[in-house]
C-alpha positions as CSV (number, residue, x, y, z in Angstrom):
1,X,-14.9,-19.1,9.5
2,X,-15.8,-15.7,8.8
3,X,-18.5,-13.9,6.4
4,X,-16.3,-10.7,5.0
5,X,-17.1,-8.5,2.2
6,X,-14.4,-7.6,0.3
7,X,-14.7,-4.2,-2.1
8,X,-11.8,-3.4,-4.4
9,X,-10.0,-6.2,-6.5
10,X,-7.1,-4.5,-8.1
11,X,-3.3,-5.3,-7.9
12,X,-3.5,-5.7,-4.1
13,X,-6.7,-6.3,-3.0
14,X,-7.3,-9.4,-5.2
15,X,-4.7,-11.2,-3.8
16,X,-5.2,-10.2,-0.2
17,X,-9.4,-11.7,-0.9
18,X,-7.8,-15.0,-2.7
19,X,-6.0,-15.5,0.3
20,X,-8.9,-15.0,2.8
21,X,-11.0,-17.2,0.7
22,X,-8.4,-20.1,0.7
23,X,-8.5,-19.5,4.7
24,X,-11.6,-21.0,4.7
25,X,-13.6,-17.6,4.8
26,X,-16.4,-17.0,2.9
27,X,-15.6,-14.0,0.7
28,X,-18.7,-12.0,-0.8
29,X,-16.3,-10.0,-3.2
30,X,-17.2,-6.6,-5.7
31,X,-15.3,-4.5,-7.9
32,X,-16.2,-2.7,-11.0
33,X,-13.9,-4.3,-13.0
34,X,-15.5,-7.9,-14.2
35,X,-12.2,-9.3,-15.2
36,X,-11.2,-8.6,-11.6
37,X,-14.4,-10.0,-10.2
38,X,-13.7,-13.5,-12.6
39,X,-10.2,-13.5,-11.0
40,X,-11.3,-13.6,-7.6
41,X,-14.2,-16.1,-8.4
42,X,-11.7,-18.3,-9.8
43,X,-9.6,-17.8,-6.2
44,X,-12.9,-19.0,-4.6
45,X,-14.5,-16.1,-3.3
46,X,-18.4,-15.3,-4.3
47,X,-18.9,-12.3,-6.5
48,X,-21.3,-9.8,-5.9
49,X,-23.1,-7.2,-7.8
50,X,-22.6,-4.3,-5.8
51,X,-20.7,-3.0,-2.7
52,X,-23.8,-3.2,-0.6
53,X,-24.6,-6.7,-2.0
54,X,-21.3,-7.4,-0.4
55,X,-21.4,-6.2,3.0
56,X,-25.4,-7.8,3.6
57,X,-24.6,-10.2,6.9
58,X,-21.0,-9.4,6.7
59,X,-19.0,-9.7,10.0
60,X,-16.4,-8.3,8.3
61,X,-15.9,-5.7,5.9
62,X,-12.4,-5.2,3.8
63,X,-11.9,-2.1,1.6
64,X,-9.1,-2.0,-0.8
65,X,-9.9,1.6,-2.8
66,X,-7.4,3.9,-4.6
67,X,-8.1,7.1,-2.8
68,X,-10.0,9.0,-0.2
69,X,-12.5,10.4,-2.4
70,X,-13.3,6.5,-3.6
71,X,-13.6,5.4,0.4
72,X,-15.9,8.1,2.1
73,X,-18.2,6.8,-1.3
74,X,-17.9,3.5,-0.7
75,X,-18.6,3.9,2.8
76,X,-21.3,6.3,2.7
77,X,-23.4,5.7,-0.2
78,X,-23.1,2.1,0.7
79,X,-21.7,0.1,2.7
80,X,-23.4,2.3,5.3
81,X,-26.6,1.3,4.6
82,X,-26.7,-2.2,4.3
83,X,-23.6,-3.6,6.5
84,X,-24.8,-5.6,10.1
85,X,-24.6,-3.1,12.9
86,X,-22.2,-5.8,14.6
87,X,-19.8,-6.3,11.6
88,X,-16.4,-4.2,11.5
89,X,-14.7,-2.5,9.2
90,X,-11.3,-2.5,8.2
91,X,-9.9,0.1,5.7
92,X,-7.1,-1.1,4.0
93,X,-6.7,1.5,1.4
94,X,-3.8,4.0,1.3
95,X,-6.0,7.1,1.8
96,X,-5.4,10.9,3.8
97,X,-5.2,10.9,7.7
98,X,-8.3,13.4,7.3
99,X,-10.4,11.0,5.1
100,X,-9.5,8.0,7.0
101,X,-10.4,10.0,10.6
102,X,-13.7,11.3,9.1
103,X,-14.8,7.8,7.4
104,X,-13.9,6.3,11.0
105,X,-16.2,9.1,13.0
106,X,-18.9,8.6,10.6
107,X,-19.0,5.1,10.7
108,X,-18.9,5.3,15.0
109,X,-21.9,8.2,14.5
110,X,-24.1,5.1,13.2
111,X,-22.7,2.5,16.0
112,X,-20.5,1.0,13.7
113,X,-16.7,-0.5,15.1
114,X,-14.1,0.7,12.5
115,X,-10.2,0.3,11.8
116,X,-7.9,1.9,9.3
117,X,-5.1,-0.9,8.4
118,X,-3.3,0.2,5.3
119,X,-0.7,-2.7,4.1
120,X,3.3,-2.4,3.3
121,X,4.4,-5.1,1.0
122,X,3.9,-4.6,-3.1
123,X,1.6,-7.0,-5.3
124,X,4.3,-10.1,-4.6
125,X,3.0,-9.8,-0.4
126,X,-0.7,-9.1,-1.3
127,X,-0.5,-12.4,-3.2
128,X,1.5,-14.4,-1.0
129,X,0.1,-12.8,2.2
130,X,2.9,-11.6,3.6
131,X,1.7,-7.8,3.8
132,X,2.7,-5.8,6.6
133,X,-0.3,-3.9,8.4
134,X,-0.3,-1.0,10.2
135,X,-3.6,-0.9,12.1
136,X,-5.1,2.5,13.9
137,X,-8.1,1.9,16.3
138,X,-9.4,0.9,19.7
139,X,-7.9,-2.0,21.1
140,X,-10.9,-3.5,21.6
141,X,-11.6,-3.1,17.6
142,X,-7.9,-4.3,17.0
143,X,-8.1,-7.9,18.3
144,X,-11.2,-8.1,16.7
145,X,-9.3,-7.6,13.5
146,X,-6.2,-8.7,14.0
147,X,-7.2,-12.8,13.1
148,X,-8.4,-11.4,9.6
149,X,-5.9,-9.1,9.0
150,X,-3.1,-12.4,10.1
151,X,-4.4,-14.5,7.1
152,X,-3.4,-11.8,4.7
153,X,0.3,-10.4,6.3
154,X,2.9,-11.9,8.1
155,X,3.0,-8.7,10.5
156,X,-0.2,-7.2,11.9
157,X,0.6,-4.1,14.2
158,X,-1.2,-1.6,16.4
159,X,-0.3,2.1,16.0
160,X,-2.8,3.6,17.7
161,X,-6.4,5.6,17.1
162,X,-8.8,5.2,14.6
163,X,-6.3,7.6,11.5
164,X,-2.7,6.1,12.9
165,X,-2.4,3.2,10.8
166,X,-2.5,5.9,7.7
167,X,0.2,8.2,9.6
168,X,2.4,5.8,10.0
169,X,2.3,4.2,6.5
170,X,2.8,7.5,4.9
171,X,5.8,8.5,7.2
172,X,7.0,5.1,6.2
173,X,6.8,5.2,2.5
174,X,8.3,9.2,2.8
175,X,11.3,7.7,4.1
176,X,11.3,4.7,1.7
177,X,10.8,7.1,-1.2
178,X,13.9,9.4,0.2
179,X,16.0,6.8,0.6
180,X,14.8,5.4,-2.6
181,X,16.5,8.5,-4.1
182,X,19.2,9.0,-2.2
183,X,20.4,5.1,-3.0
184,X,19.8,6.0,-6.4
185,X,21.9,8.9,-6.5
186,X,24.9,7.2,-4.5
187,X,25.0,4.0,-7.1
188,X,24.8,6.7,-10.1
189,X,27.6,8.6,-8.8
190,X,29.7,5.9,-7.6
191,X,29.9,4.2,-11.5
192,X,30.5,7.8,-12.5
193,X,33.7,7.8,-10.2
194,X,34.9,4.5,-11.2
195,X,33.9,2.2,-8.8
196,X,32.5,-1.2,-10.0
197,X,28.7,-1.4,-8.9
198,X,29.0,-5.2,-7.2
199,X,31.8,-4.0,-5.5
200,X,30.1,-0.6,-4.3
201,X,27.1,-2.7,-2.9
202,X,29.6,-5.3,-1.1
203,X,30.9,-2.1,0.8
204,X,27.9,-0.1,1.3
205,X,25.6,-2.8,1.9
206,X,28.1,-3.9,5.2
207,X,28.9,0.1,6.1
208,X,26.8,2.9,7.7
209,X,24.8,3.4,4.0
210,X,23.0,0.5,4.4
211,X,19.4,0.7,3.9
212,X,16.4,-1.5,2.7
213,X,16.6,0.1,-0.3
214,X,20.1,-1.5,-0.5
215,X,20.4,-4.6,0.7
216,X,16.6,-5.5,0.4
217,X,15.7,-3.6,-3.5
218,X,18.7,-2.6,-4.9
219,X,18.3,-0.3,-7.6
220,X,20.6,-1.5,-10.4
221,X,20.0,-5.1,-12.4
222,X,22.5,-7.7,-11.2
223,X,23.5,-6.4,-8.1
224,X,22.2,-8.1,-4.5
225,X,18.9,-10.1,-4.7
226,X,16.5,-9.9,-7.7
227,X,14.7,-7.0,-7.4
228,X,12.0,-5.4,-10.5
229,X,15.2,-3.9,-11.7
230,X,15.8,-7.3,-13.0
231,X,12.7,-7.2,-15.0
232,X,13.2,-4.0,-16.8
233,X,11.5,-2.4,-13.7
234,X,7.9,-4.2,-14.2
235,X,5.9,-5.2,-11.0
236,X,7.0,-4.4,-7.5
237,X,5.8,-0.7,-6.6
238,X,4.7,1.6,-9.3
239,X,6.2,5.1,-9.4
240,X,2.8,6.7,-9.7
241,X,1.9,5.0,-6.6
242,X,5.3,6.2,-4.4
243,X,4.3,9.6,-5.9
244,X,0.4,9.2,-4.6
245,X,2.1,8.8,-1.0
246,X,4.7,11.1,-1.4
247,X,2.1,13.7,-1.9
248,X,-0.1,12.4,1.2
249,X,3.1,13.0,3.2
250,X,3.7,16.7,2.2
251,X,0.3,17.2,2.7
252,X,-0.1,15.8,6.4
253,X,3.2,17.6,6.8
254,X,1.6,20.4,6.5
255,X,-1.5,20.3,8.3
256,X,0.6,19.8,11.2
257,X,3.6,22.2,10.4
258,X,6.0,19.2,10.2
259,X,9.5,20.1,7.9
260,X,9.6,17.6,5.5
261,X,12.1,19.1,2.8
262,X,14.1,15.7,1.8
263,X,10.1,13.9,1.5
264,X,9.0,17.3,-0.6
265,X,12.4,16.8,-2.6
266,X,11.5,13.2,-3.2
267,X,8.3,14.0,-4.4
268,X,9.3,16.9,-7.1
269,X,11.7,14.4,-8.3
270,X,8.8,11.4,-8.4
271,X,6.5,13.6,-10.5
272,X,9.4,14.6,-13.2
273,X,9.4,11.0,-13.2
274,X,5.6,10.1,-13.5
275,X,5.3,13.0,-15.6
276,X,8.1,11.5,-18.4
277,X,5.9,8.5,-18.6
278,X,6.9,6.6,-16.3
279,X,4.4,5.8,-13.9
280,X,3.7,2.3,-14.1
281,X,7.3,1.7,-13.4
282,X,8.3,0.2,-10.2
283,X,9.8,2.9,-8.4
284,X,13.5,2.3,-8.0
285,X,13.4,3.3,-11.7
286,X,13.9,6.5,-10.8
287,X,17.8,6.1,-11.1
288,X,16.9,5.7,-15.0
289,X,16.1,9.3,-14.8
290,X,18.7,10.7,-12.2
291,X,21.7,8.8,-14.6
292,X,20.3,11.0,-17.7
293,X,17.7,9.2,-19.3
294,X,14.2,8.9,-19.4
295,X,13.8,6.0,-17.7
296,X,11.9,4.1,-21.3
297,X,13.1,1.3,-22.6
């Protein structure tokens, strides 16, 4: 088994260490929150007392960070200095293309092997470590990861160069945040004209409107499997978060002069949203707000 260094135990990234710890991987395990830190001691991993504490001897290095800003820090005023020039790194945080690409050249400038592998899934797959990763790096650097990156996801694929794992999650979660919306809308309107919302799901659900969002998270309580809408809209995927990734898609959009009106659309409408107070809401929420309320209990 493995010596990995884990920084960053929140919602995801705790789970994701438990489950490399009860691999049989010695996990060496930091965050600044000490209640996280007892919660991953308790899941067997080691806690340390500081990012660079974490990475001494490591083979492997997993970050789990909120932003871009928190990874190029991280990276640079720590792990940097005291990670094994044999050990790689694997980024897991959903973070800018340009952050990701300029962590990843920096880390090759000092001879270190380096892979960006943001994670599709929710809290429920970081804990039961069925995450979906989308890795971007050499292939070399890919195999190398892919037997950590297996004990926490149930799908581990390669999209390309060092940056692509982070360009293809947020074109991923645009499109799950559009058609977030645009399921929202159709359920909204369809109770508006009548229809009876079991029976609108039994059609739509087997016709050309299917989606994930759908059949997989369907936005109303009591309709298809049990989704957060069930629970008041606690857990799954916070709103603030879709909004976070929303906002990385306009902005890679535009570096690259890609159209992206119905992700921009989706993102105006996530704000009003967040901005109502409703950030810690699991996204498909929203229809809360695009039925005329506020989306509060």
């Amino acid at each position: 088994m493995a010596r990995i260094g884990f920084i960053g135990l929140g919602n995801m990234g705790g789970g994701m260490a438990a489950n490399l710890a009860k691999a049989g991987h010695d996990v060496r395990a930091f965050d600044l929150s000490q209640d996280a830190l007892d919660r991953a001691k308790a899941a067997g991993c080691l806690p340390a007392a500081s990012a660079a504490e974490a990475v001494t001897d490591a083979e492997f290095v997993v970050t789990m960070l909120p932003a871009g800003k928190h990874v190029r820090a991280v990276y640079e005023g720590e792990v940097f200095g005291a990670v094994p020039g044999t050990a790689l790194l694997l980024d897991c945080s959903t973070i800018d293309v340009a952050s990701a690409r300029a962590v990843g050249a920096a880390a090759q400038a000092k001879g270190l092997a380096m892979v960006d592998a943001p994670v599709s899934g929710g809290i429920a797959a970081a804990n039961g470590g069925t995450l979906t990763f989308m890795v971007g790096g050499s292939a070399e650097h890919f195999a190398r990861a892919q037997p950590i990156l297996e004990r926490m996801g149930k799908a581990v694929i390669h999209a390309g160069p060092l940056g692509s794992g982070q360009a293809a999650k947020i074109c991923n979660n645009m499109l799950l945040g559009a058609t977030m919306v645009a399921t929202c809308e159709a359920f909204v309107m369809a109770q508006k004209l009548g229809l009876d919302p079991q029976t609108f799901f039994d059609i739509s659900s087997k016709a050309s409107g299917q989606s994930w969002s759908m059949t997989s998270y369907c936005p109303l309580p009591g309709v298809g499997p049990q989704t957060p809408a069930d629970n008041g809209y606690q857990g799954g995927f916070a709103s603030a978060l879709m909004l976070k990734d929303l906002k990385l898609a306009v902005e890679a959009a535009q570096g690259v002069d890609a159209a992206v009106p119905m992700g921009a659309a989706a993102g105006a409408l996530y704000q009003a949203f967040v901005n109502a107070g409703n950030g810690v809401l699991d996204f498909s929420g929203i229809i809360r707000m695009l039925a005329g309320a506020d989306g509060r209990e």
